[in-house]
C-alpha positions in Angstrom: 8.9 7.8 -28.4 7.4 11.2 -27.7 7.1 12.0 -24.3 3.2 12.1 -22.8 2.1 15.9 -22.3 1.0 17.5 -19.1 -2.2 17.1 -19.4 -2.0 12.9 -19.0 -0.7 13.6 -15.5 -3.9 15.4 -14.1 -3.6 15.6 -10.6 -7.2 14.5 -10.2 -5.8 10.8 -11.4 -4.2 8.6 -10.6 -1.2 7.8 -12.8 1.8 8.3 -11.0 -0.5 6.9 -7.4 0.5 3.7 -6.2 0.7 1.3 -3.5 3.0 -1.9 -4.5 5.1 -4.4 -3.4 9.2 -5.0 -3.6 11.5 -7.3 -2.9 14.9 -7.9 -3.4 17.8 -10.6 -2.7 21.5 -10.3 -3.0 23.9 -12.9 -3.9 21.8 -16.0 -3.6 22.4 -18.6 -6.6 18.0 -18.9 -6.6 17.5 -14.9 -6.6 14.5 -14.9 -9.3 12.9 -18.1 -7.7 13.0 -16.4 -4.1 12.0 -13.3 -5.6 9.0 -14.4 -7.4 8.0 -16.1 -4.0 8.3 -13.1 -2.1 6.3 -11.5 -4.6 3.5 -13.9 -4.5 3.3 -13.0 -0.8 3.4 -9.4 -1.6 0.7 -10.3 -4.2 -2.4 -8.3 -2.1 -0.2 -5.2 -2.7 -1.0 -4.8 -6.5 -2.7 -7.2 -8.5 -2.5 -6.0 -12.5 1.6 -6.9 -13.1 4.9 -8.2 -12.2 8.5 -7.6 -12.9 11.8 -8.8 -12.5 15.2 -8.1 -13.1 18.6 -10.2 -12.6 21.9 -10.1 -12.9 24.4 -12.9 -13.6 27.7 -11.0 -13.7 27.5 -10.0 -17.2 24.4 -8.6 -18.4 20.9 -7.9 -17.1 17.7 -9.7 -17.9 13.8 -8.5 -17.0 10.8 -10.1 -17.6 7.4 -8.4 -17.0 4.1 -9.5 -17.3 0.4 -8.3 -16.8 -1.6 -10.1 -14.3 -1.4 -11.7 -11.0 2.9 -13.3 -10.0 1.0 -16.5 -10.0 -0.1 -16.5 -13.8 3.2 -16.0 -15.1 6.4 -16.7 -12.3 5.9 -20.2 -11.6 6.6 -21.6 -14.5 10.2 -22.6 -14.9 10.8 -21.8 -18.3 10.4 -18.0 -17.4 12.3 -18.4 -14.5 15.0 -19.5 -15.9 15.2 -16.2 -18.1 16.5 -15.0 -14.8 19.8 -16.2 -14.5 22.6 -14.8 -11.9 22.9 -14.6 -8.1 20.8 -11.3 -7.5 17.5 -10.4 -8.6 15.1 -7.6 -7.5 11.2 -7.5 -8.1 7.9 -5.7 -8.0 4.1 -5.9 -7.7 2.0 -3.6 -8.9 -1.5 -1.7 -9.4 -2.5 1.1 -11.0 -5.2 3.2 -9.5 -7.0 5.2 -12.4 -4.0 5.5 -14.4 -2.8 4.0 -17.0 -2.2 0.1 -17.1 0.3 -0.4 -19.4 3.9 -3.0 -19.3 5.6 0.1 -20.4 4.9 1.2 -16.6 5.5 -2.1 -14.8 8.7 -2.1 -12.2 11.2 -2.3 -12.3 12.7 0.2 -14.7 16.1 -0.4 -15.9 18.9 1.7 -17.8 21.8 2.0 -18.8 23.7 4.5 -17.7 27.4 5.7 -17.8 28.3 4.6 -14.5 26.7 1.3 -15.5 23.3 -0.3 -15.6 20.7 0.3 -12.5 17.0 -1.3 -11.7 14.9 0.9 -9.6 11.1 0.3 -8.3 9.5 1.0 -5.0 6.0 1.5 -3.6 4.7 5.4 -2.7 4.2 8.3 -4.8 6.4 11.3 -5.0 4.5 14.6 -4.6 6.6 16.6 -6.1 7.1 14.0 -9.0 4.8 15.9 -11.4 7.3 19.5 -11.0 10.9 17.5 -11.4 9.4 15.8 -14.2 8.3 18.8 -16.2 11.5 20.0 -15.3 13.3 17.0 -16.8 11.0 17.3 -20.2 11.4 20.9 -20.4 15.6 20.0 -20.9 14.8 17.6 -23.9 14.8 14.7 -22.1 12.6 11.8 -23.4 10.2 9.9 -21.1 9.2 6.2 -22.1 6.8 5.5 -19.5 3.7 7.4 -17.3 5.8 6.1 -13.7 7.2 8.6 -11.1 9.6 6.1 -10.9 11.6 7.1 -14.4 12.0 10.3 -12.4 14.6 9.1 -10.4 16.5 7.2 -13.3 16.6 10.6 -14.9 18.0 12.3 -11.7 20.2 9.4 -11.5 21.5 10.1 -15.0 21.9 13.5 -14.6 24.0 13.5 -11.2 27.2 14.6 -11.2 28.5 12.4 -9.0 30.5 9.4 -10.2 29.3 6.7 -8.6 25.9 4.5 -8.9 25.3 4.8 -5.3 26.3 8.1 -4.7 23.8 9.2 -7.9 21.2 7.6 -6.5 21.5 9.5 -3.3 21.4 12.7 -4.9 18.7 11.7 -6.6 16.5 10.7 -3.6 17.5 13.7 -1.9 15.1 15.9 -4.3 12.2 13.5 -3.9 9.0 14.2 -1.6 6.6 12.4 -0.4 6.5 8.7 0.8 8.7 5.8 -0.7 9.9 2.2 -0.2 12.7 1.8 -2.8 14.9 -0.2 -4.5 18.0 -0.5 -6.7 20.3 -2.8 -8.0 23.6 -1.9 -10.1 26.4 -5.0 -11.1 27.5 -5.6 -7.5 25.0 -3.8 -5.2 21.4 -3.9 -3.8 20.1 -0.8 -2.4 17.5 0.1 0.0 15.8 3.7 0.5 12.9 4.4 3.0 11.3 8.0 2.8 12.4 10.6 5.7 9.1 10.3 7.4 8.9 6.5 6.9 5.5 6.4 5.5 5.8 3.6 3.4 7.0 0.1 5.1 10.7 -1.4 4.1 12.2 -4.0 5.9 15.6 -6.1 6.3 15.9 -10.0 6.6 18.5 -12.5 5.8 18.4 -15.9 4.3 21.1 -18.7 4.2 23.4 -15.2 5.0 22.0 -13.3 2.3 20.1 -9.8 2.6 16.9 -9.3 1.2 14.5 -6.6 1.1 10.8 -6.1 0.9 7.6 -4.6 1.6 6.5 -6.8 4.7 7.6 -9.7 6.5 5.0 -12.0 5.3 7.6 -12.2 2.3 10.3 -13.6 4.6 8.1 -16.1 6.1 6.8 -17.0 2.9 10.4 -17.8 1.9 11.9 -19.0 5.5 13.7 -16.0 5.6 15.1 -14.2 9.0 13.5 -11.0 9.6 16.3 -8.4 10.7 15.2 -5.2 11.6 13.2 -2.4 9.6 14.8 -0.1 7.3 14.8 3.1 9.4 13.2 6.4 7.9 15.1 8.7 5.9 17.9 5.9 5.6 19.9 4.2 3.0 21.6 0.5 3.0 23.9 -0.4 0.6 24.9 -4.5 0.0 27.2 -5.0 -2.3 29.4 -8.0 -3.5 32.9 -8.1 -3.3 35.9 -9.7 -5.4 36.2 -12.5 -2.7 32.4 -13.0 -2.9 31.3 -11.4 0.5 28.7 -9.3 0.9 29.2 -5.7 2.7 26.6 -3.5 4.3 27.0 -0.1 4.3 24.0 2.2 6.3 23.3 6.1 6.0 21.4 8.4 6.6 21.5 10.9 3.7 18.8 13.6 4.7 17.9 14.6 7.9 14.8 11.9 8.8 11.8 13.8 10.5 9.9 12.4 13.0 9.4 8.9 12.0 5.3 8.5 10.9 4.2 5.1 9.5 1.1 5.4 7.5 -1.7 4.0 9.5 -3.7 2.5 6.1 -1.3 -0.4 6.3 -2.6 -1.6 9.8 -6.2 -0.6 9.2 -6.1 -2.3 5.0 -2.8 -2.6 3.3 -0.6 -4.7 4.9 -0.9 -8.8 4.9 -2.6 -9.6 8.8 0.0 -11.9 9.5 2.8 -9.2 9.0 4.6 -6.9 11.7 5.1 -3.5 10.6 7.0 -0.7 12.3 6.8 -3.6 15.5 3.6 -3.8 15.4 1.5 -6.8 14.4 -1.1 -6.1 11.8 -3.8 -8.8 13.3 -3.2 -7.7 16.7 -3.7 -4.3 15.6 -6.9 -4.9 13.9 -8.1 -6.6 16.8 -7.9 -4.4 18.7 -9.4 -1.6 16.6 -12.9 -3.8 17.1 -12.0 -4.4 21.0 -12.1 -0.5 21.0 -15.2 -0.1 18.8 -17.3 -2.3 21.0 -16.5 -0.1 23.1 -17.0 3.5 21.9 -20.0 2.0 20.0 -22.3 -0.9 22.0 -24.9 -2.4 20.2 -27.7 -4.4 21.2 -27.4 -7.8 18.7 -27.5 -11.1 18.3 -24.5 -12.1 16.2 -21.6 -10.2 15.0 -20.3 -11.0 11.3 -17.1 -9.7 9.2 -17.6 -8.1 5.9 -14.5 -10.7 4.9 -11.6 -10.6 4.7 -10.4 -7.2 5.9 -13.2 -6.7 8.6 -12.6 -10.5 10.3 -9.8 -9.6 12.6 -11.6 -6.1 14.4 -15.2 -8.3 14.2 -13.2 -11.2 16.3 -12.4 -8.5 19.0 -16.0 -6.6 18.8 -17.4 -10.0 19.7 -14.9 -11.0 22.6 -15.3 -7.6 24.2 -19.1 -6.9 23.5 -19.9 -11.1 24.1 -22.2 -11.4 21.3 -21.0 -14.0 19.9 -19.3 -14.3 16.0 -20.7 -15.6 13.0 -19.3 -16.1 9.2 -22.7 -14.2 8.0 -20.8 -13.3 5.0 -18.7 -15.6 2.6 -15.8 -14.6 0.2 -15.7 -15.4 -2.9 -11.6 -15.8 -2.9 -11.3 -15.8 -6.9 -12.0 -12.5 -6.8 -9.6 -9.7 -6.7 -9.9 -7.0 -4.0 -12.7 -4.4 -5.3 -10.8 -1.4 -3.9 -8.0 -1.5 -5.6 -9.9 -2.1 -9.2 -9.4 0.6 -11.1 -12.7 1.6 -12.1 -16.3 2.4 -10.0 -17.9 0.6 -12.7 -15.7 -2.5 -12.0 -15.8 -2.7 -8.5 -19.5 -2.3 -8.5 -19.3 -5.7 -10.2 -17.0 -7.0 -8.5 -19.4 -6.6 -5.3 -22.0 -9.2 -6.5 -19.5 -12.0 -6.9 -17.2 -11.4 -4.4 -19.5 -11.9 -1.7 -22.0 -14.3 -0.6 -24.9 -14.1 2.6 -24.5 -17.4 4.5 -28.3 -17.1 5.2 -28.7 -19.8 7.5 -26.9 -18.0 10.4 -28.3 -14.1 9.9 -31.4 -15.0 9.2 -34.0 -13.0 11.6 -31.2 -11.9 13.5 -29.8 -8.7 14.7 -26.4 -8.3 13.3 -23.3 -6.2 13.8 -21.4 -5.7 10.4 -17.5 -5.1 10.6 -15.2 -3.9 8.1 -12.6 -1.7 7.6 -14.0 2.4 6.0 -16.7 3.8 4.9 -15.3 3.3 1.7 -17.3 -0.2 2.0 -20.5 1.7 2.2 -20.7 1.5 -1.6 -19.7 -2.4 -1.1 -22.8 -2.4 1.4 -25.0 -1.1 -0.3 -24.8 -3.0 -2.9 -24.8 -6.2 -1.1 -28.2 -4.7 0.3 -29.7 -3.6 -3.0 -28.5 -7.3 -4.5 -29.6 -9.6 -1.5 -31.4 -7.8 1.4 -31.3 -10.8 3.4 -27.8 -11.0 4.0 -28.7 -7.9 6.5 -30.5 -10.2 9.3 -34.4 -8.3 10.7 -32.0 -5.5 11.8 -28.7 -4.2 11.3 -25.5 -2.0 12.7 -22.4 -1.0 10.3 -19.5 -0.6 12.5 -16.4 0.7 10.8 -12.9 -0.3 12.4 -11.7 3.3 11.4 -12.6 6.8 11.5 -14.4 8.4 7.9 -12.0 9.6 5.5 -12.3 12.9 4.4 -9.2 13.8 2.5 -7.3 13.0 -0.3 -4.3 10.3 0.1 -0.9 11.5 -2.2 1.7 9.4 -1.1 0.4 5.8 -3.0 -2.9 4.7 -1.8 -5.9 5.0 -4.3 -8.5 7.4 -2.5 -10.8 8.9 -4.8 -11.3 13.1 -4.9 -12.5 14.1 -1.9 -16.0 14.7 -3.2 -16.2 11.2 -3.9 -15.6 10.3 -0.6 -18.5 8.4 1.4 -18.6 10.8 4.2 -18.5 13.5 2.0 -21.2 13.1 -0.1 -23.3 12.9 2.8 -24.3 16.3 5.1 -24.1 13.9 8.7 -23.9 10.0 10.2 -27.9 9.5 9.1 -27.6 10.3 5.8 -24.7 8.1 5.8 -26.6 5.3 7.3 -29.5 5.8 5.6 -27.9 5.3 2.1 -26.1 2.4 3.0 -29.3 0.8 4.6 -28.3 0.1 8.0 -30.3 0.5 11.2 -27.3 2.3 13.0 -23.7 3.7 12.3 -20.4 4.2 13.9 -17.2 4.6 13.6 -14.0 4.0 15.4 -13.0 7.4 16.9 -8.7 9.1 15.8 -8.0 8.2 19.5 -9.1 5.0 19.3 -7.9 4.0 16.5 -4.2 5.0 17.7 -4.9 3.3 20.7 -5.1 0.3 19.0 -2.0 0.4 16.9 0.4 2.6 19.1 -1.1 1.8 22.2 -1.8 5.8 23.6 -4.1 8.5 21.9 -3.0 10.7 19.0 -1.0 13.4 19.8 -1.9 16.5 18.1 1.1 18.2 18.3 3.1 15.6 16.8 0.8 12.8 15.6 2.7 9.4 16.1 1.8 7.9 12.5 0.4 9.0 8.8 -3.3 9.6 9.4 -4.4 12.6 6.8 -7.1 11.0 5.1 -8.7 11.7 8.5 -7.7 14.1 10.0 -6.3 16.3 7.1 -2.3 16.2 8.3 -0.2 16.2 5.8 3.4 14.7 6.8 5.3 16.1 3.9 5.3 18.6 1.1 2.8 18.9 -1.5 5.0 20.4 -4.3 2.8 19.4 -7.1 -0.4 20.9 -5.2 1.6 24.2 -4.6 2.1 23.4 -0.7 -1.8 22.0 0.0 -4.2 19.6 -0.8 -6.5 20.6 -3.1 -10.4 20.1 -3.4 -11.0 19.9 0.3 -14.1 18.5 1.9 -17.5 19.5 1.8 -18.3 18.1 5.2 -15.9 18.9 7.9 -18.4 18.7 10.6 -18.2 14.8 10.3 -14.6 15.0 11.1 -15.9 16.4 14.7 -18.0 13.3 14.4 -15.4 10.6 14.3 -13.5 12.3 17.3 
């Protein structure tokens, strides 16, 4: 197969962006069943495929499909494909790139120092440079994935071990990663060095697993252990006797651990805990602290469901309006963010949600949700139904506007394409969506409600450049910045 040219990896798409789930289990005799449970709890993470791989002792097996876990994983016949006592998986979208089962996770090869399975959520900005460099050597690519990077620095290593390949290979990666691998004997865990993306440990029936949240280990009755820390490496592996050693390092020097704060605000499951923190209470308290920065007089307050319900809960407790299911969910249908077109998540808008007239009616209402992002979502909820809006009507988003470009696995548009940046100030912003009034949750306060204390400038406590323009890490493949930058910076002053 010919490898894709250059130009299929514009920066201005999204094929090497996303945001996914893993999960892995060593030695456990149900490996692929746990694992395609843990995925299914991972499942809000990406949407368009599945894979996974086991291991029986012998040989390796994958299966990968397009389409929800749930379509294809609980049927036994597949599972039992999926023989052995380890098994890793992954759950995946694409943002704009392309959606293809060549590019579904994991990726396997074979490899002199024996077979390894790698896949992890995040994107690697300075995948786009070491993979030219890897082309421009004669090497063949079989997939559009930032992922087959790594297998190609793992083959290349020097170094005679799996393990010790793979570390060399994660050593010349940038940006933000959760990661997994699996070799004959051993299930590995990475975390990038500013811990952008979420990994954690747990253990079931003495067994250790990984994954993306800890919804997975609930969903499996698992024990959650700790968080992989940033910028380390565990290494499980199986021994002749059967038991399982864990090995921990710490590989390159971590910076100054940063978790990204999309996962509290949209990514992550509301029932998980990540980096400590609880998700829910998190988002709760992003609306306790918008009722505060932004009063409003009203009548009822309602959720733009689901991501909005949690911050609407504590807008209502600490305003005292009191809170209202104004809006209904249609849960059949998939989340319209992470669709990969406009076109499709503009239809996606009209079925996925429904005005439960008989309580807004002639009412003032609050509307909660998550980003100006859902200004497109609004306003076409408006221009479809206007009486889902009540007589009057206030948008109150649980976050500040985003302004800049995301590179490290979440699916933000250009930056020209962003709400608040299409728009000169807050009115033409509110006008367009159709709302009486607009606000939105102030950098401070948003921290506040997470991390419990303001943002520190100086050394900002999590992730946060899609507002405030930050950027953690590197940008190899944008030559050291982000490129296109936005039009309106004065709205930045806005948010706080």
């Amino acid at each position: 197969m010919n490898h894709p040219s250059d130009d299929s990896f514009d920066l201005n798409g999204d094929t090497l962006h996303e945001e996914c789930g893993v999960f892995g289990i060593l030695g456990h005799n149900d490996a692929a069943t746990l694992t395609a449970l843990g995925l299914h709890a991972l499942q809000h993470r990406g949407q368009e495929a599945a894979g996974i791989v086991s291991f029986d002792g012998k040989q390796f097996y994958t299966e990968k499909r397009m389409g929800p876990v749930g379509d294809h994983y609980t049927d036994p016949a597949l599972l039992a494909k999926l023989p052995g006592a380890m098994a890793m998986g992954h759950t995946r979208y694409s943002t704009t790139g392309e959606v293809a089962l060549r590019n579904v996770q994991p990726l396997f090869a074979e490899l002199e120092a024996g077979g390894i399975a790698i896949a992890h959520n995040g994107n690697f900005t300075n995948g786009l440079t070491l993979r030219r460099q890897i082309i421009a050597t004669g090497a063949i690519c079989q997939s559009t994935s930032d992922t087959e990077v790594v297998l190609h620095l793992v083959a290349r290593s020097r170094h005679s071990s799996t393990t010790d390949r793979f570390i060399d290979a994660i050593r010349q990666m940038e940006g933000g990663y959760a990661m997994l691998a699996m070799t004959r004997t051993k299930l590995i865990a990475a975390r990038d060095p500013v811990g952008i993306r979420p990994l954690v440990m747990g253990e079931l029936d003495g067994k250790p697993i990984f994954c993306s949240e800890t919804c997975a280990l609930d969903m499996i009755g698992a024990k959650y252990i700790r968080d992989v820390e940033n910028g380390e490496v565990i290494i499980c592996e199986i021994q002749p006797d059967g038991s399982i050693s864990i090995d921990e390092r710490k590989p390159v020097r971590p910076a100054p651990e940063r978790p990204c704060l999309f996962e509290y605000v949209y990514f992550a499951r509301p029932d998980s805990v990540v980096a400590g923190r609880s998700v829910y209470s998190a988002r709760k308290g992003m609306g306790i602290n918008l009722a505060k920065e932004a009063p409003v007089e009203a009548d009822v307050v309602v959720p733009v469901p689901d991501g909005g319900t949690p911050a609407a809960i504590g807008y209502a407790q600490q305003s005292g309006i009191p809170f209202e299911l104004g809006i209904i969910r249609n849960h059949y249908v998939g989340r319209t963010f992470i669709e990969p077109t406009q076109s499709i998540r503009a239809f996606g808008v009209k079925l996925k949600h429904s005005a439960n007239r008989a309580e807004i009616a002639g009412k003032r209402v609050v509307l909660v949700d998550d980003s100006d992002r859902a200004g497109h979502d609004l306003a076409q909820d408006r221009a479809d139904d206007p009486r889902c809006w009540g007589d009057r009507s206030a948008f109150a988003g649980r976050q500040p506007d985003d302004l800049f470009s995301d590179y490290y696995g979440i699916d933000t548009p250009d930056p020209e394409k962003l709400l608040a940046n299409q728009h000169e100030n807050s009115a033409s912003m509110c006008r367009f969506i159709g709302a009486d009034s607009l606000a939105f949750l102030s950098i401070d306060g948003l921290y506040d409600a997470v991390g419990g204390e303001p943002r520190n400038p100086k050394a900002p406590q999590f992730t946060d450049h899609y507002f405030t323009g930050d950027y953690p890490t590197q940008l190899t493949d944008l030559n050291g910045r982000a490129k296109n930058e936005p039009k309106q910076i004065s709205l930045l002053k806005e948010a706080g």
